[in-house]
PDB file of N, H, CA, C and O in Angstrom:
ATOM      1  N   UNK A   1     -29.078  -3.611  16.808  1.00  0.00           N
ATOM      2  CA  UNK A   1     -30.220  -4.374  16.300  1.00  0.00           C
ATOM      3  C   UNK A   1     -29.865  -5.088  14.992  1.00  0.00           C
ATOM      4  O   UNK A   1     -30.270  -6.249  14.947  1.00  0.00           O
ATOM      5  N   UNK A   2     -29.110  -4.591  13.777  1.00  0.00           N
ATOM      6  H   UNK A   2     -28.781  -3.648  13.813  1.00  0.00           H
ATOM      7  CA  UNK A   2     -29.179  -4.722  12.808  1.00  0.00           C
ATOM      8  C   UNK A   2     -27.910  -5.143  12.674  1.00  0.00           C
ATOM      9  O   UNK A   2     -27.631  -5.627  11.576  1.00  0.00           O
ATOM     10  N   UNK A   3     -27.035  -5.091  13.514  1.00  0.00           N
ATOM     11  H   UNK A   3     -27.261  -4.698  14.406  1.00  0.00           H
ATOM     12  CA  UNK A   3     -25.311  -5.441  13.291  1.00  0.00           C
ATOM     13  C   UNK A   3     -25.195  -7.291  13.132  1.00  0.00           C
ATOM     14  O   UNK A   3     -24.283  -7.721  12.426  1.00  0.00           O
ATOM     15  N   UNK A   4     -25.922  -8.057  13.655  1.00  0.00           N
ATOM     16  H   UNK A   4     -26.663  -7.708  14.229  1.00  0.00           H
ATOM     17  CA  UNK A   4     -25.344  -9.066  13.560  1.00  0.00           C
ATOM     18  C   UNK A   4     -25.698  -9.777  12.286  1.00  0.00           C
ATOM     19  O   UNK A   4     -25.255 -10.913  12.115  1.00  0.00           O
ATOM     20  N   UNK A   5     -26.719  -9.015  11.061  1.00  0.00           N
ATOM     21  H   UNK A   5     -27.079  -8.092  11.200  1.00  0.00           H
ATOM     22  CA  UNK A   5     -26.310  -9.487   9.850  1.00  0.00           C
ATOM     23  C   UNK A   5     -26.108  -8.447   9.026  1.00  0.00           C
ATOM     24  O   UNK A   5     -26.557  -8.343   7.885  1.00  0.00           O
ATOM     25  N   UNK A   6     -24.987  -7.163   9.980  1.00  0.00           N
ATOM     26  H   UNK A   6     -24.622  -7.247  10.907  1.00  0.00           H
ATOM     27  CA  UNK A   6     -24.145  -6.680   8.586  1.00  0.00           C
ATOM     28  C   UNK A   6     -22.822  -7.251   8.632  1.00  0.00           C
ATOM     29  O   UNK A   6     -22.009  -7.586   9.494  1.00  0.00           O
ATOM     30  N   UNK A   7     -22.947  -7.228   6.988  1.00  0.00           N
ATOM     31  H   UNK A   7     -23.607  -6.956   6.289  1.00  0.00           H
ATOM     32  CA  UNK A   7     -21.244  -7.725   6.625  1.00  0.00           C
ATOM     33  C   UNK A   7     -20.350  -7.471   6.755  1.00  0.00           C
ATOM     34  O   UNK A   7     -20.286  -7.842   7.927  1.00  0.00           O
ATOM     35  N   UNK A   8     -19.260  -7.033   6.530  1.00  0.00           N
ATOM     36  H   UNK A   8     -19.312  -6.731   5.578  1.00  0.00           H
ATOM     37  CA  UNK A   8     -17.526  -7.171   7.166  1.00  0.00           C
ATOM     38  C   UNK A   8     -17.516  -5.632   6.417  1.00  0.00           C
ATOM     39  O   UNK A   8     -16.826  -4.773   6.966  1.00  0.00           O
ATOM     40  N   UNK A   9     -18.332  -5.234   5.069  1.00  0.00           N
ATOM     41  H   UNK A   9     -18.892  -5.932   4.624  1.00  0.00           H
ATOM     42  CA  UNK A   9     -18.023  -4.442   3.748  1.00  0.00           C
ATOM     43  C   UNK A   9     -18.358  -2.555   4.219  1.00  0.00           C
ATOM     44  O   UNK A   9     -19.447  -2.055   3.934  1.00  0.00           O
ATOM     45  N   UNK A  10     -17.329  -1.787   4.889  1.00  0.00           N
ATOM     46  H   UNK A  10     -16.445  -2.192   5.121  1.00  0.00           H
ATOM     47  CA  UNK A  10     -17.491  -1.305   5.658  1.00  0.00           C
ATOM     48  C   UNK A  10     -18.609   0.061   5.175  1.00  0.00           C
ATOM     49  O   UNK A  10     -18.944   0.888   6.023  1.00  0.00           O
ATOM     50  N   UNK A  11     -19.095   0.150   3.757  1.00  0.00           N
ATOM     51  H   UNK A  11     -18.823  -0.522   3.068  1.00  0.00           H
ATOM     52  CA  UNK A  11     -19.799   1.005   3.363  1.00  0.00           C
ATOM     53  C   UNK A  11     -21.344   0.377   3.601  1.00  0.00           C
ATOM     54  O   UNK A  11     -22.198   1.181   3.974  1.00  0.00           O
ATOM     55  N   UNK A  12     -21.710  -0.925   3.414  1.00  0.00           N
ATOM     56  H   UNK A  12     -21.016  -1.578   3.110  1.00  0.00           H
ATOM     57  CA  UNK A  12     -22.552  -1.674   3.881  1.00  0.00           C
ATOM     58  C   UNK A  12     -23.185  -1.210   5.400  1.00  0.00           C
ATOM     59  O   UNK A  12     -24.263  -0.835   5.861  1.00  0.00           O
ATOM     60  N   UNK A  13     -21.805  -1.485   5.865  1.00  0.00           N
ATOM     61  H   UNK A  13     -20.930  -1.790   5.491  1.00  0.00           H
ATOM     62  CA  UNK A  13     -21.637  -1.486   7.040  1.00  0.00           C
ATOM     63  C   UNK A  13     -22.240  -0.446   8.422  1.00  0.00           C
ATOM     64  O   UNK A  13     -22.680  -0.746   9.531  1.00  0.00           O
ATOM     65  N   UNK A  14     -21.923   1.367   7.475  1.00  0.00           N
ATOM     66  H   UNK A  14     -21.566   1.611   6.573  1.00  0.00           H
ATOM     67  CA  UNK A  14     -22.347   2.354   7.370  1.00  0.00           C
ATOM     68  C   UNK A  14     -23.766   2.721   6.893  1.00  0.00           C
ATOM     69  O   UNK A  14     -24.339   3.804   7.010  1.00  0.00           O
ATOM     70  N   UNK A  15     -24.060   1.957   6.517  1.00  0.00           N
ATOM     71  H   UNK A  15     -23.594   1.077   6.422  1.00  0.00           H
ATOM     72  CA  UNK A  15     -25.502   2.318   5.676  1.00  0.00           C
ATOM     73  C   UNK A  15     -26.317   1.723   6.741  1.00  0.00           C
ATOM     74  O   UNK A  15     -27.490   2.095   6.777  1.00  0.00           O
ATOM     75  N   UNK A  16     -25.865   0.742   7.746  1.00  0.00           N
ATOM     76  H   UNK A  16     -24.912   0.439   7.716  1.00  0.00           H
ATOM     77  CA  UNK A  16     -26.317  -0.395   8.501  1.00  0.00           C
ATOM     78  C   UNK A  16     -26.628   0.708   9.426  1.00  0.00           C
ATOM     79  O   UNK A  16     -27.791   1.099   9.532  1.00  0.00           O
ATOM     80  N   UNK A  17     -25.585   1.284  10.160  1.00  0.00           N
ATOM     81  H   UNK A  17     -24.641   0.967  10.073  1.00  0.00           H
ATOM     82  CA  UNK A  17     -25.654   1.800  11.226  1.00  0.00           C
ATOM     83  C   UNK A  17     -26.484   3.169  11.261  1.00  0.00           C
ATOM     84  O   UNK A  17     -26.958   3.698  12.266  1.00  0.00           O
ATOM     85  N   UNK A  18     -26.559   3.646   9.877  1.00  0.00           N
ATOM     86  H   UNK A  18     -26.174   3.216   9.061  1.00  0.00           H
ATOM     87  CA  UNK A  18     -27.475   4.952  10.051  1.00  0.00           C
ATOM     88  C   UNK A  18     -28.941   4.761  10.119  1.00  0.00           C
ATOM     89  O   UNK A  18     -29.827   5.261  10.812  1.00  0.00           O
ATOM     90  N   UNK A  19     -28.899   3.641   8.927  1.00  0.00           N
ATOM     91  H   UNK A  19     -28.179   3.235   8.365  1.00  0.00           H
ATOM     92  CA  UNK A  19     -30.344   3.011   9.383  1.00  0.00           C
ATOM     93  C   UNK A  19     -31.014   2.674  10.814  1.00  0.00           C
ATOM     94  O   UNK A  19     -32.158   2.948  11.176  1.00  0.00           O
ATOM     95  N   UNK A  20     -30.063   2.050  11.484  1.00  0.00           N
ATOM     96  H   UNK A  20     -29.134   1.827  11.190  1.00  0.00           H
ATOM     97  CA  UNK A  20     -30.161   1.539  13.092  1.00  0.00           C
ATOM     98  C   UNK A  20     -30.630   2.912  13.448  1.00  0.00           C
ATOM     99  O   UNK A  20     -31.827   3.197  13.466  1.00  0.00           O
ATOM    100  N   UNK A  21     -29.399   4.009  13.814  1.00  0.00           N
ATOM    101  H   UNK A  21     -28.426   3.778  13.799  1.00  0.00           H
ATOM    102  CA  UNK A  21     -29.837   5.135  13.869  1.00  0.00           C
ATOM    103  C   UNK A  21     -30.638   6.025  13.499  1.00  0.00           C
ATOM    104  O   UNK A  21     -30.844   6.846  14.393  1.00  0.00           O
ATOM    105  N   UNK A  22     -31.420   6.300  12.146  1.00  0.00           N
ATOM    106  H   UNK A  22     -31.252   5.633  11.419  1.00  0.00           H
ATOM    107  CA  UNK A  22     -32.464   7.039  12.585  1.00  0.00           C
ATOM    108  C   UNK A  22     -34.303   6.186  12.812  1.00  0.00           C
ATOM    109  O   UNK A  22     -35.427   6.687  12.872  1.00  0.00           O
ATOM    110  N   UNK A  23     -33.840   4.845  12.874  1.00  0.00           N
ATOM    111  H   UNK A  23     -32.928   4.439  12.826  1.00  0.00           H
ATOM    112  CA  UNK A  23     -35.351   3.553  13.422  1.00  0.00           C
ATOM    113  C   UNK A  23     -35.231   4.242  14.921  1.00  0.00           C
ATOM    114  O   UNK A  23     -36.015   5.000  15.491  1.00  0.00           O
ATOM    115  N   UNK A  24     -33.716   3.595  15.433  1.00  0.00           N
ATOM    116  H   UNK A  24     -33.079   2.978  14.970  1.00  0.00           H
ATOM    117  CA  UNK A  24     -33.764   4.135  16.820  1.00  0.00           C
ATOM    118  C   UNK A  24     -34.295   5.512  17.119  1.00  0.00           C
ATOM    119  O   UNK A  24     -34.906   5.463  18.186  1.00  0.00           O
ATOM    120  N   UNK A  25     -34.302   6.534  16.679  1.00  0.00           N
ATOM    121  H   UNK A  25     -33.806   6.573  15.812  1.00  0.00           H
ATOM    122  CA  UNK A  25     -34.014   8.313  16.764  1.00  0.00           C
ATOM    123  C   UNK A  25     -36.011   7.999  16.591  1.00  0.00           C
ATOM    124  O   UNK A  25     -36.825   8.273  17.473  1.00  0.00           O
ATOM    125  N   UNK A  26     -36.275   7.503  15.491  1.00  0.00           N
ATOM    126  H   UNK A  26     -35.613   7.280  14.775  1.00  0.00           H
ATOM    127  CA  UNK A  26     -37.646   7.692  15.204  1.00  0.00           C
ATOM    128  C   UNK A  26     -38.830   6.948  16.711  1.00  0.00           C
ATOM    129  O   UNK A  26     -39.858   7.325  17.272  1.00  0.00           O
ATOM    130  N   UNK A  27     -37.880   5.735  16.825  1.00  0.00           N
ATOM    131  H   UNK A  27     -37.044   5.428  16.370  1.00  0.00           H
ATOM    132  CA  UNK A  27     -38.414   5.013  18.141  1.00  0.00           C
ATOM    133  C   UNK A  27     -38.697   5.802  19.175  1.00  0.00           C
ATOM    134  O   UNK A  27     -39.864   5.909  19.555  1.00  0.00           O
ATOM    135  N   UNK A  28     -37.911   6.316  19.644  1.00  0.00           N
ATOM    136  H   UNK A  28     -36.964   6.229  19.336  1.00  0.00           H
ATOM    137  CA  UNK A  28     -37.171   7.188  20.543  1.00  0.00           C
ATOM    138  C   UNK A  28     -38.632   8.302  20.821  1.00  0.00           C
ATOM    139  O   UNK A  28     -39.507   8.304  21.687  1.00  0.00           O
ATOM    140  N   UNK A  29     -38.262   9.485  19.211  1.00  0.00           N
ATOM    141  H   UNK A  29     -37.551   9.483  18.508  1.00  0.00           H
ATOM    142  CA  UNK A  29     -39.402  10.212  19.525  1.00  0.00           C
ATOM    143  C   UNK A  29     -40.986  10.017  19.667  1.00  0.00           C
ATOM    144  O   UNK A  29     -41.748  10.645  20.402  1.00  0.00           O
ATOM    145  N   UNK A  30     -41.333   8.804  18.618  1.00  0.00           N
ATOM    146  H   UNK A  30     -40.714   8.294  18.021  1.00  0.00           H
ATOM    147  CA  UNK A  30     -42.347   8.199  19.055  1.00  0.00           C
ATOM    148  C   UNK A  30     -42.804   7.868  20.611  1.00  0.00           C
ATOM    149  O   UNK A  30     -43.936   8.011  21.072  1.00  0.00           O
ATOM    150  N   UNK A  31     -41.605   7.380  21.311  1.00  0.00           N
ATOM    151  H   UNK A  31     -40.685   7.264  20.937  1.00  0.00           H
ATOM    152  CA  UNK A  31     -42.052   7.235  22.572  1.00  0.00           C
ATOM    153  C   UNK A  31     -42.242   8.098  23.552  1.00  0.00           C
ATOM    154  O   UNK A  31     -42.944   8.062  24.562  1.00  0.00           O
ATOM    155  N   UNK A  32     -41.057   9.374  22.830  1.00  0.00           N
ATOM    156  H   UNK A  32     -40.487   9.403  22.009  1.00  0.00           H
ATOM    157  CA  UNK A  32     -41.213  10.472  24.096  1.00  0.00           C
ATOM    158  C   UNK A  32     -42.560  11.206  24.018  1.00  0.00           C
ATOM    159  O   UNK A  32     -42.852  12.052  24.864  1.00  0.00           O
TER     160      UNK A  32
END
């Protein structure tokens, strides 16, 4: 969701993906 405006800066980068991960995780249980 969020990858195509994180930057190259791989701590950025990381911060990107956990975020993704717990929206997704929260999505997720919301729906179940």
């Amino acid at each position: 969701m969020f990858y195509y405006l994180t930057p190259i800066n791989p701590e950025t980068r990381y911060r990107y993906d956990a975020l993704g991960r717990r929206v997704s995780k929260a999505t997720y249980g919301r729906h179940t």
